[in-house]
C-alpha positions, 0 to 999 in steps of 0.5 A: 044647279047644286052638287054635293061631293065628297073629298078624301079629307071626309067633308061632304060640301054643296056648290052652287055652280052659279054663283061663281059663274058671273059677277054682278058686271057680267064679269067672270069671276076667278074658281074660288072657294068661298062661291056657292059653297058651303060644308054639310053637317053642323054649322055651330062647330068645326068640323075635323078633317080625317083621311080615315073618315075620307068619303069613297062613294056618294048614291041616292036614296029613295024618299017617302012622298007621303011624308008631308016633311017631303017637298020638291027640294028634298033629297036624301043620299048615303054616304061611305066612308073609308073605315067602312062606316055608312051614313044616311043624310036627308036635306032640302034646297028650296029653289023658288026664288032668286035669294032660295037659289043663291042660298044653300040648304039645309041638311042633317044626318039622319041614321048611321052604322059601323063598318058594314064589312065586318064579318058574322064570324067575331073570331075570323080574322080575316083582311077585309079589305078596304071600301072601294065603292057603294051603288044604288038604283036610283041615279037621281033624286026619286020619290014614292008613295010607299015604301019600295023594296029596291030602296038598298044600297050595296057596298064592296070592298076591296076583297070582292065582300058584298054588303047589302044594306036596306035603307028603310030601316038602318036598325036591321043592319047588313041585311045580306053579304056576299063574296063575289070570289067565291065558288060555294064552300071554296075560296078563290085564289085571295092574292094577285098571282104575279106580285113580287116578292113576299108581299101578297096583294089580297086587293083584287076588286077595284070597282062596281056598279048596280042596275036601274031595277036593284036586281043585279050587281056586277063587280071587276078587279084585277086579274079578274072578269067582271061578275054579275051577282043576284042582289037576293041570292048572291049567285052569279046570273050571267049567262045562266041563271043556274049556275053558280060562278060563270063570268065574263070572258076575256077578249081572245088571246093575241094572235101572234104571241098568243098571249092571253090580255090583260084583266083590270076593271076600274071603271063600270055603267049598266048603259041605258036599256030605252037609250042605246041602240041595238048591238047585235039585236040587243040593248042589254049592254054593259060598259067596262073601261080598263087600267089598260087604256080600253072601253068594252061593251059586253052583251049581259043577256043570260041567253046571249052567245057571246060572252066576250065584248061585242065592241071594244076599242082597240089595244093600246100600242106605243108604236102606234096612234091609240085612241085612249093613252091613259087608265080609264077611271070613270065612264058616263053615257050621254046618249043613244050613242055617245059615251064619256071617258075618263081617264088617270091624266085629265082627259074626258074623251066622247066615244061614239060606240057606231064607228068602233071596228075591230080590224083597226085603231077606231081612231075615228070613234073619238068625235071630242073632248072636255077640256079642263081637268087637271088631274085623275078625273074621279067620276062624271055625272049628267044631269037628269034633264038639263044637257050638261055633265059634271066631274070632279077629280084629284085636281079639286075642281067642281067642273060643268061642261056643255054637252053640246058645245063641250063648253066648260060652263063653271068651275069652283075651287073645293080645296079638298081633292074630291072622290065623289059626287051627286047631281041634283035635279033641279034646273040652273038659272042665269045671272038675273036669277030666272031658271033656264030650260033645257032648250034655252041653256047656254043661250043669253038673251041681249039684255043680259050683257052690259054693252055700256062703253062696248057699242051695240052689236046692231049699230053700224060700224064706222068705215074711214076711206083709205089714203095711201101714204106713199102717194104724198112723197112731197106734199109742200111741192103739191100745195105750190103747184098744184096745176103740174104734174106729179113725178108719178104721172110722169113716171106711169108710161115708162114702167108700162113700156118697160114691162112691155 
């Protein structure tokens, strides 16, 4: 397995999580950072650690397969950092051999551009904010044969400003720019309405994602419903393609102070169209998880009758038990069913979506949880084919887990505390350098383990028969006279008439 990630120092690392997993002697090793890892860019000089150059997002690109540069270890991905500025880097990570995999592959920057944010208009000077995530539509390392129009990346920054960048051609530049708040000419309120004080939180958007086909983007922040944008036109979609600024609806107001809830979306996923099971005869669903500690599943079908969530998990309350405690940070779904949650304090809790109910605490919806971060977890990932997810976090921790044991299988020390990462596709490999299957992870086979001192399980164990101490309360007299009979035997009829 390789992941690359991208900490808030602006270094952009790959690990090796496999290399830290087992010492030569079948020994677990300490997290250190000198395992499996290895910094991008240029080896010959040092590179320079910068808070302003700190990368935000990570997403794939598509590569040309008719390129004969193009193998299966090649990748190519985008990287955002948070002056605004947007890199194209392509690699390759040769895994035919045991010594390919150890080793770490090779990669360079290919294209890069300034801020993508800044507006037309070199005369406005307007706040734009500051970058807060970058999408595309390829999850996975993907190749084609041609070049492909949904090969684009979109970035948001933090005032809902939309930049749509081709990756075929970085020469063009922003190719479109959208303003998620906006209603045709007139500008929605720019600021948080309840801060206090004179200062004005123009800060609004605060997460974003893109769907599978690049045709749909949507977008959630504080004080404001989630937003599904055209990646053409830019015009909001959801609920009617004829409308210009129709969003998602809050959940219903409390019903004893009727109180409006709470909007702050932080962390959101398209979930799988051939994975999910239906709800409410649709499989067209999207997953919000909130700054107040719930998970929303909305229907996004734009004939849908309901644009409020069709599942939600219940609202948080201290006097009672809840099902989330902390901030959701990130969401990734494992199967038809399950979804993973993360949150601000570590915790990775799995939702299964079928025993979510809206009459209680849905406490039984929680069927486990990923032990092991340390800190805000920042985004989980799974693997393309192989049943194991990945997180890093503010902890600094590259972590991999089992998704069936919830086992933590690796952890690496990267120093940095880490935003974001990539999963690469190609599969992992066991101490003796043979890559193992989908269904043989997490199974070793018996020659793996060094039984030297510690016995073969299969061997018998050595059973000694049981002497009981207190029967030799006097063992010189028993070798003296061996023919008389002991106090015990003596003793034996009385306490049976006493207890008669």
């Amino acid at each position: 397995m390789r992941i690359i990630s991208g900490d808030e120092c602006g270094l952009l690392k790959e690990s090796i999580p496999e290399v830290s997993r087992a010492s030569e002697d079948g020994k677990k090793k300490e997290p250190n950072a000198d395992s499996g890892v290895s910094r991008l860019g240029d080896s010959g000089a040092e590179l320079s650690m910068n808070r302003s150059m700190g990368i935000v997002d990570l997403a794939f690109a598509q590569l040309d397969s008719s390129n004969e540069d193009v193998g299966a270890g090649s990748l190519s991905f985008c990287a955002m950092r948070a002056n605004g500025s947007l890199e194209r880097w392509e690699g390759f990570s040769p895994y035919d051999s045991k010594e390919d995999r150890i080793c770490g592959g090779t990669y360079r920057m290919s294209n890069s551009m300034g801020d993508v944010f800044e507006s037309s208009d070199k005369s406005a000077s307007e706040y734009q904010g500051r970058p807060i995530a970058m999408c595309s539509a390829h999850q996975y390392q993907t190749f084609s044969d041609k070049s492909s129009p949904n090969n684009i990346v979109a970035c948001c920054s933090s005032t809902g400003r939309v930049s749509v960048i081709d990756t075929n051609d970085f020469g063009k530049g922003v190719v479109a720019q959208y303003d998620a708040y906006s209603k045709g000419n007139r500008v929605a309120p720019s600021k948080i309405s309840h801060t206090r004080g004179q200062f004005e939180n123009r800060d609004i958007a605060t997460a974003m994602t893109m769907s599978t086909d690049a045709q749909k983007i949507v977008i959630g922040g504080r004080e404001r419903a989630a937003n599904m944008l055209d990646v053409e036109s830019g015009k909001n979609i959801w609920k009617c393609p004829n409308s210009l600024f129709l969003k998602s609806k809050n959940l219903a107001p409390n019903r004893q102070t009727l109180l409006q809830q709470p909007i702050w979306a932080t962390a959101i996923q398209f979930l799988s169209k051939t994975d999910t099971v239906a709800v409410n005869e649709s499989t067209d669903l999207l997953a919000i998880g909130t700054a107040y500690k719930q998970l929303q599943i909305y229907d996004i079908r734009t004939d849908a009758t309901q644009r409020r969530p069709v599942l939600y998990t219940p609202e948080w309350d201290s006097t009672k038990d809840n099902l989330l405690e902390h901030r959701v940070t990130s969401l990734c779904q494992l199967d038809s069913n399950r979804i993973v949650v993360g949150d601000s304090a570590g915790f990775m809790h799995t939702l299964d979506m079928r025993k979510f109910t809206k009459n209680n605490r849905s406490l039984s919806a929680s069927v486990g949880r990923f032990s092991g971060p340390a800190g805000s977890v920042r985004q989980i990932i799974k693997h393309e084919t192989l049943p194991i997810i990945a997180c890093v976090g503010l902890d600094r921790m590259v972590r991999t887990f089992d998704i069936n044991k919830r086992t933590q299988l690796d952890c690496v020390y990267m120093k940095q505390r880490l935003n974001c990462m990539l999963f690469c596709s190609d599969g992992t490999w066991d101490n003796n350098g043979s890559l193992v299957d989908e269904d043989d992870e997490g199974a070793k086979s018996e020659e793996d383990h060094d039984v030297g001192n510690e016995g073969n399980i299969d061997d018998e164990d050595e059973v000694k028969d049981y002497v009981d101490s207190s029967a030799d309360e006097d063992s010189e007299g028993e070798e003296t006279d061996s023919d008389a009979p002991s106090d015990l035997e003596e003793e034996a009829p009385k306490s049976k008439r006493q207890r008669k």
